[in-house]
C-alpha positions as CSV (number, residue, x, y, z in Angstrom):
1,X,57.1,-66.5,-52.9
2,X,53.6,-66.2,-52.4
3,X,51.3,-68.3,-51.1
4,X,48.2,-69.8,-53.3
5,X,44.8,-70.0,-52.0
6,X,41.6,-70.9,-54.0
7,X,39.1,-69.2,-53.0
8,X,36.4,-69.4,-55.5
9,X,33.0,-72.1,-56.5
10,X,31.0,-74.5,-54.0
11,X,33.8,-75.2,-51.5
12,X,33.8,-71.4,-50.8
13,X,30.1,-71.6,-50.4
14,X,29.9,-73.7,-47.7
15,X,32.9,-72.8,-45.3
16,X,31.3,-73.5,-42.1
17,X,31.2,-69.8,-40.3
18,X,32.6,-69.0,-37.1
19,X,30.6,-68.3,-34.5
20,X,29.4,-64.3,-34.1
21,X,30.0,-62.9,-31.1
22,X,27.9,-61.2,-28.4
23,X,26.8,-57.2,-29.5
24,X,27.7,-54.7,-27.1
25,X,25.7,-53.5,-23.9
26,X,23.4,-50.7,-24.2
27,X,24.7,-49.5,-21.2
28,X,28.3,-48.6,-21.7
29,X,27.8,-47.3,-25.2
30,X,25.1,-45.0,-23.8
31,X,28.0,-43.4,-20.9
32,X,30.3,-43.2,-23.5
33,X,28.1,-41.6,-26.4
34,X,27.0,-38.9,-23.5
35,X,30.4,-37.9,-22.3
36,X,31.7,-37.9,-26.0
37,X,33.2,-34.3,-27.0
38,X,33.5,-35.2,-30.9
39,X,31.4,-34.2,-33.8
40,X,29.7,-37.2,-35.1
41,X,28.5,-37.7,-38.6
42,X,25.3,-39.2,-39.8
43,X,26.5,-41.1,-42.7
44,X,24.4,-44.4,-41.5
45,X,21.6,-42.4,-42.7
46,X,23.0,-42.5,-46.5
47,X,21.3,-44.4,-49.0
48,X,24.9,-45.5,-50.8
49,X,28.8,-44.0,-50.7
50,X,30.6,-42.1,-53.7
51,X,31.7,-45.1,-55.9
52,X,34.4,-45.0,-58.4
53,X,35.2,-47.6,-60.7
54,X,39.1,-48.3,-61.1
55,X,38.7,-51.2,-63.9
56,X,36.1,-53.9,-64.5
57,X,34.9,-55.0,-61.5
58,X,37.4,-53.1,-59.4
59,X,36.2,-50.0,-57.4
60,X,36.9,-47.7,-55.1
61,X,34.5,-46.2,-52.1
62,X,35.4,-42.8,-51.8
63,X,35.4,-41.6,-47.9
64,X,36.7,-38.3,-48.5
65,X,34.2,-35.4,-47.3
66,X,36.4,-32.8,-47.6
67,X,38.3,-33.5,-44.3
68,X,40.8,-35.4,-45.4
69,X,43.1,-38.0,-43.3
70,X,40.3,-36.9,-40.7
71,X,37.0,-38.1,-43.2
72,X,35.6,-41.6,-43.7
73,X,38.2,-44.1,-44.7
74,X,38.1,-45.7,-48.1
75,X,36.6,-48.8,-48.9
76,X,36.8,-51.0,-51.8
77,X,34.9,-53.9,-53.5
78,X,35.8,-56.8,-56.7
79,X,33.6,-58.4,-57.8
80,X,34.2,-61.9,-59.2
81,X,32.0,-64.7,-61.1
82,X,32.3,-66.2,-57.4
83,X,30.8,-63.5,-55.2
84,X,32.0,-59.9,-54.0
85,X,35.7,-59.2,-52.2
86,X,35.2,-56.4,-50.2
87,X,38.1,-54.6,-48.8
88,X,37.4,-52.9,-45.8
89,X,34.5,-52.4,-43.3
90,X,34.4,-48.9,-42.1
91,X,33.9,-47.4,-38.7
92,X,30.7,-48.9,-37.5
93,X,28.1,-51.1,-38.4
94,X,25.9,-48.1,-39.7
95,X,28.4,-47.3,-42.1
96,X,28.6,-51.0,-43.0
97,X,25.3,-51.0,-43.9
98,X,25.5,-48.0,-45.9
99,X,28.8,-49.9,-47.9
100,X,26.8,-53.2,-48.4
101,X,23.8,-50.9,-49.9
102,X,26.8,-49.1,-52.3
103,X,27.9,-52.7,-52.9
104,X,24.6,-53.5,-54.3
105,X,24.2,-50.8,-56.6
106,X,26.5,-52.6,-58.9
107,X,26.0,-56.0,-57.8
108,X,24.0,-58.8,-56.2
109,X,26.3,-61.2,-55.9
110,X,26.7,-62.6,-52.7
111,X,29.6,-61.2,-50.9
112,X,32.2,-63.9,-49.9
113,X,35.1,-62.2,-48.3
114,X,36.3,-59.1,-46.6
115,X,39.6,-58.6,-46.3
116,X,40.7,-56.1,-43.3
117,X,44.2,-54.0,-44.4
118,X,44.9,-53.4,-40.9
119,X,42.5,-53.7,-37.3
120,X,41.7,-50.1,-36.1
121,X,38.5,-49.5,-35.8
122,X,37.7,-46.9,-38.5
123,X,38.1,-49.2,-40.9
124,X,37.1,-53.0,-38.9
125,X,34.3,-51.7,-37.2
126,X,31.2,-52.3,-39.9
127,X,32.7,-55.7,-40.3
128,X,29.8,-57.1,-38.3
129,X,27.8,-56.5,-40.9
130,X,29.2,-58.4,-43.8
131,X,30.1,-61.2,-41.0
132,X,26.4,-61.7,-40.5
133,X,25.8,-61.6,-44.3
134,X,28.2,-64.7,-45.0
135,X,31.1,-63.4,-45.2
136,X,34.2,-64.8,-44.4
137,X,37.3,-62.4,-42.6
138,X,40.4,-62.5,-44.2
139,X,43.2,-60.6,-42.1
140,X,46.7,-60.3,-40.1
141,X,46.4,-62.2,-36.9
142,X,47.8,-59.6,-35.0
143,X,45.2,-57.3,-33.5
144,X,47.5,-55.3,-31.4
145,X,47.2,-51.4,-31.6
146,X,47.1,-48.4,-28.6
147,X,43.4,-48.2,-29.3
148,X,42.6,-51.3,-27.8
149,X,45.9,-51.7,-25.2
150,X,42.9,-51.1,-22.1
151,X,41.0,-53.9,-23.7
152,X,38.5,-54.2,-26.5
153,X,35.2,-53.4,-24.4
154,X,36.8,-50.0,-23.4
155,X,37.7,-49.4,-27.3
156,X,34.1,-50.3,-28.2
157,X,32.7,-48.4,-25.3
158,X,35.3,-45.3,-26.5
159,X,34.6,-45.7,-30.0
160,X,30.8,-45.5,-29.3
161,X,31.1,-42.1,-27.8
162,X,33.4,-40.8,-31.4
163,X,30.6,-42.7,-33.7
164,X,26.9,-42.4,-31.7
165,X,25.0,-45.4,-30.3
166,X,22.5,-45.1,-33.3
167,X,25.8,-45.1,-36.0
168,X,27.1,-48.7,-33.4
169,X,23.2,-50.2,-33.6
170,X,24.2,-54.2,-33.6
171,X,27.7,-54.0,-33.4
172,X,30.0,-57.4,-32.5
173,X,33.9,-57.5,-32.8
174,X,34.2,-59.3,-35.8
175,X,37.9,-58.3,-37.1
176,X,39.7,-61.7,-35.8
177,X,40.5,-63.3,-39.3
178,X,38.9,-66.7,-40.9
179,X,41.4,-66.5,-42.8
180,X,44.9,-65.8,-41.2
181,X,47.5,-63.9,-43.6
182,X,50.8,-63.6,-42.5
183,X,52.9,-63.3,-45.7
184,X,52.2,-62.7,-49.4
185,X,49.5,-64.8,-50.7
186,X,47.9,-65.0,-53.2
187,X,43.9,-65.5,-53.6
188,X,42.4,-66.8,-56.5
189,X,38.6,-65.6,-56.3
190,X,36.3,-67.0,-59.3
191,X,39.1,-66.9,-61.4
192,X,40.6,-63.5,-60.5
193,X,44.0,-63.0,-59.1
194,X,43.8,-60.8,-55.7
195,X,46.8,-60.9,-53.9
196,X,47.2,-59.8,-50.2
197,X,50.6,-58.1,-49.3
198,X,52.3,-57.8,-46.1
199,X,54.2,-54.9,-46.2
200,X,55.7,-55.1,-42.8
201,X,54.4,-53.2,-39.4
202,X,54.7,-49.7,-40.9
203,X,51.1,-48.5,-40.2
204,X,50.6,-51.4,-37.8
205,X,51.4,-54.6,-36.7
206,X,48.9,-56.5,-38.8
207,X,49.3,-54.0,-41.7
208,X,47.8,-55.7,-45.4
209,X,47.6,-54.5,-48.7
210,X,45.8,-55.5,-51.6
211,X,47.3,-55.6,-55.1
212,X,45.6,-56.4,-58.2
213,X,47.9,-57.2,-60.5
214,X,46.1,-57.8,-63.9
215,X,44.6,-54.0,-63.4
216,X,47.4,-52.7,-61.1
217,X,45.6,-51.1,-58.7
218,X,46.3,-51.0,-54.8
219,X,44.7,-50.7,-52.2
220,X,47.2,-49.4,-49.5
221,X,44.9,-49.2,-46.3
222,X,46.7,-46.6,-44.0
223,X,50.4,-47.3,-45.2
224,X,49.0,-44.2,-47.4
225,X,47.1,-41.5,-46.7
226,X,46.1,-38.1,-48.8
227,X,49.0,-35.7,-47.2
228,X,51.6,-38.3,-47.0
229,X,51.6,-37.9,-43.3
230,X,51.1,-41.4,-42.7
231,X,50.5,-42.4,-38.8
232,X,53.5,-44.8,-36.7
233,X,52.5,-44.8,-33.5
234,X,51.5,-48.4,-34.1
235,X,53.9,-49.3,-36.5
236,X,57.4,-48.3,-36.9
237,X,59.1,-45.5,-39.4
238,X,61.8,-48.2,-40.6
239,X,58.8,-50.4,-41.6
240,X,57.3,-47.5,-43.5
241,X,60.3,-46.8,-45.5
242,X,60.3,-50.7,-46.3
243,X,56.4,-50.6,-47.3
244,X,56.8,-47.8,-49.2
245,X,59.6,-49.1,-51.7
246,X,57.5,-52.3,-51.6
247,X,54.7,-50.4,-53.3
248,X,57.1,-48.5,-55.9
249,X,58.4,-51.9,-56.8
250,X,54.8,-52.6,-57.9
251,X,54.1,-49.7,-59.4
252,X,50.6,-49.2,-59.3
253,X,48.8,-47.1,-61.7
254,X,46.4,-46.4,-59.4
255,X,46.5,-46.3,-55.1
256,X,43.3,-46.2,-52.9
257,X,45.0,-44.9,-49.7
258,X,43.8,-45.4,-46.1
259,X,42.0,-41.7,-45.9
260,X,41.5,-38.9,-48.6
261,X,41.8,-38.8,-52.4
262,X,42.5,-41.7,-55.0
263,X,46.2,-41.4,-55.9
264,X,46.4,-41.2,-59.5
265,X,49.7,-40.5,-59.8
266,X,50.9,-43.1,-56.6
267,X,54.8,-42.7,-57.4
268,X,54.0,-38.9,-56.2
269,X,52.3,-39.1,-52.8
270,X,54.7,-42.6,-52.0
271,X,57.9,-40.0,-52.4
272,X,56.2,-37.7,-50.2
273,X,55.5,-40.0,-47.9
274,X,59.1,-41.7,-48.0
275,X,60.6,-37.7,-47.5
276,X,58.0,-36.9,-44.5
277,X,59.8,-39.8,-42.5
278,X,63.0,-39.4,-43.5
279,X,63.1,-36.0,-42.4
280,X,61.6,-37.2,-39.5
281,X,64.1,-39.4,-39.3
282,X,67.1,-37.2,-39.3
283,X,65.3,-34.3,-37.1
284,X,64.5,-37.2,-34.2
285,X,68.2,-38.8,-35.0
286,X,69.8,-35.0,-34.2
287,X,68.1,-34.7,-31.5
288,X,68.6,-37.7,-29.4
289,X,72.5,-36.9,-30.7
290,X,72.7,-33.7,-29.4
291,X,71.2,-34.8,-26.2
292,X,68.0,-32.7,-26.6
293,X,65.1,-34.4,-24.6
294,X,62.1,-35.8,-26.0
295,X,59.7,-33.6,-24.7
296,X,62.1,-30.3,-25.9
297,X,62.3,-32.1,-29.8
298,X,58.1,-32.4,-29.3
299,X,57.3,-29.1,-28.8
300,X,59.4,-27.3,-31.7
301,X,56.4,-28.7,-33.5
302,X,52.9,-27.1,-34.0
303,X,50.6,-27.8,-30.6
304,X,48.0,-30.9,-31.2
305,X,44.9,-30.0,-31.7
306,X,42.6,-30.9,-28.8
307,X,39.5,-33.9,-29.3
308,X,41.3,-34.2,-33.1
309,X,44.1,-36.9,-32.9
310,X,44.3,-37.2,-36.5
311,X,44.3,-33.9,-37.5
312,X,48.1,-32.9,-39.5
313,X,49.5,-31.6,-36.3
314,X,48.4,-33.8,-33.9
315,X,49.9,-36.4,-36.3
316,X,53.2,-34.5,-36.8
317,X,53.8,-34.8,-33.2
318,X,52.1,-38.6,-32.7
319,X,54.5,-39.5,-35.0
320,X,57.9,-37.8,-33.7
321,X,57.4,-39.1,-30.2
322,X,56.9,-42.7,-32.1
323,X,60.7,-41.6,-34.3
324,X,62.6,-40.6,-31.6
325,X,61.9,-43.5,-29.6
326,X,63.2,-45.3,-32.5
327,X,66.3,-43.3,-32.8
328,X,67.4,-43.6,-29.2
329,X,66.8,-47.5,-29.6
330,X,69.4,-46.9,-32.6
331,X,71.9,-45.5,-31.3
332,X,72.4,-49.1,-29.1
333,X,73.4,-50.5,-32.8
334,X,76.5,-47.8,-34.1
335,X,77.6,-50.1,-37.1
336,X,73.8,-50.4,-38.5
337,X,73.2,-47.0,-37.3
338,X,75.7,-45.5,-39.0
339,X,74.9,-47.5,-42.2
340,X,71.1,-46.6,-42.0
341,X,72.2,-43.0,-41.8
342,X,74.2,-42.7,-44.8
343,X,71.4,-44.9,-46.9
344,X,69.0,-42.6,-45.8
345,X,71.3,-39.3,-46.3
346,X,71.2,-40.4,-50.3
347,X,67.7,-40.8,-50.2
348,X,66.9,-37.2,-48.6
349,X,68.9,-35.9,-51.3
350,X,66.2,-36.5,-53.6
351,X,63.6,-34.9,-51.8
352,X,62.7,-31.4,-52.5
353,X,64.0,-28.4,-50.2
């Protein structure tokens, strides 16, 4: 069962803040913005984002410039007789900026909470910005992903070479939660019913989704993305499987995913999804079955493509050194490997040929 929070009126108003921490040094964004091989965009310099409204005083922030899983994330906003519920920062505190500014094309109301589906920094990065505005965090304590396994000044420092020093102007880690969810729960803003759902580590460890029930519409952070080839590497494929009947069993009408296009038709791109990594599944399982090695069941897939790790191919193979990791750890457990096989067997059948 879900928990219940209120988070709406005068009490919300004056939550005392946590303290914001210390911006990042010149000096190491600079080395790492010079030595930077990626294309940066400019979208800091945008007066507002594509909006699209899902329902009254739902919508969506469209990041999709044509590049797909590889464009701006998607962002999203409520807002409520209690202030604005934004969902979502974005990759740096320009593009923070540039969300507030879409924010306030429909709105004035004083933004209240952001609520982060998961912690890379793509999406928790312009969270700075509606820190400093008032806001308070709401998120999965667990901040663990590859990105920041060196620490989070080398992520910063990295990430600043990806985004531009002028695109990280003011930035401060800001993604550790006010509020800590670690199960279901559900918010009640101003009145309206927002409920945060943990759908397990799928995408992550501190993977969140946010399900508005009276409108049913989701917002599905990275558990979704536009091709279906959802990234592991941080999560795990079983808790994909499990996230993605979680979000059939709500059957939204519509699904903001991580990256790319609005899912109009979400029942469609979660089957995808759910046949990507159970093929995945059964190609890694073979493979560690027959003995082949994981470097020989990595490169019967397309090359990476070089400075793009979230490009489709460089994500095929992310993902299949994540699975077959999984699948030798399986093979330790005979009677629930065997079990999980033939569950998954019916499930492939479904999936087209």
């Amino acid at each position: 069962m879900a928990a219940a929070v209120s988070l709406g009126g005068a009490a919300a108003a004056s939550a005392q803040q946590s303290a914001v921490p210390r911006s990042l040094t010149a000096d190491s964004a600079t080395r790492a913005a010079i030595a930077s091989r990626y294309p940066r965009d400019r979208s800091d310099t945008l007066p507002a984002f594509p909006l699209r409204r899902l329902a009254p005083g739902v919508y969506a922030v469209s990041g999709d410039t044509g590049r797909g899983v590889e464009g701006r994330p998607n962002a999203g906003f409520v807002v409520t007789p209690a202030g604005v519920v934004v969902i979502d920062a974005l990759a740096s505190p320009g593009e923070g900026r540039v969300l507030l500014r879409t924010i306030r094309t429909v709105t004035r109301e004083p933004v209240r909470y952001l609520i982060l589906t998961h912690h890379h920094p793509d999406h928790t990065f312009g969270a700075i910005v509606f820190k400093r505005a008032g806001a308070r965090v709401i998120a999965h304590p667990d901040r663990r992903t590859l990105a920041n396994a060196e620490g989070d000044d080398r992520l910063a420092s990295d990430w600043t070479g990806v985004m531009g020093l002028q695109q990280m102007r003011g930035f401060a880690y800001a993604d550790t939660p006010d509020i800590r969810v670690r199960r279901d729960t559900a918010l009640i803003v101003g009145g309206r019913r927002i409920e945060i759902v943990r759908p397990g580590p799928a995408h992550t460890a501190g993977d969140l989704m946010v399900w508005l029930p009276a409108d049913r519409v989701l917002f599905a952070g990275d558990v979704l993305v536009e091709d279906g080839v959802s990234m592991m590497v941080d999560g795990s494929s079983g808790a994909m499987l499990t996230a993605l009947a979680r979000i059939d069993s709500l059957a939204p009408r519509v699904a903001v995913p991580g990256h790319g296009r609005l899912a109009t038709k979400p029942a469609t791109l979660v089957a995808a999804t759910r046949c990507y990594v159970l093929a995945l599944r059964d190609t890694m399982r073979r493979a560690v079955a027959a003995g082949v090695r994981m470097g020989q069941a990595i490169d019967r897939l397309p090359p990476a493509d070089r400075d793009r790790p979230v490009s489709l191919h460089s994500r095929l193979r992310r993902n299949a050194v994540r699975v077959y990791s999984e699948m030798e750890h399986a093979l330790f457990d005979a009677a629930a490997s065997q079990s999980a096989i033939a569950g998954e067997a019916r499930r492939r059948a479904a999936c087209p040929r």
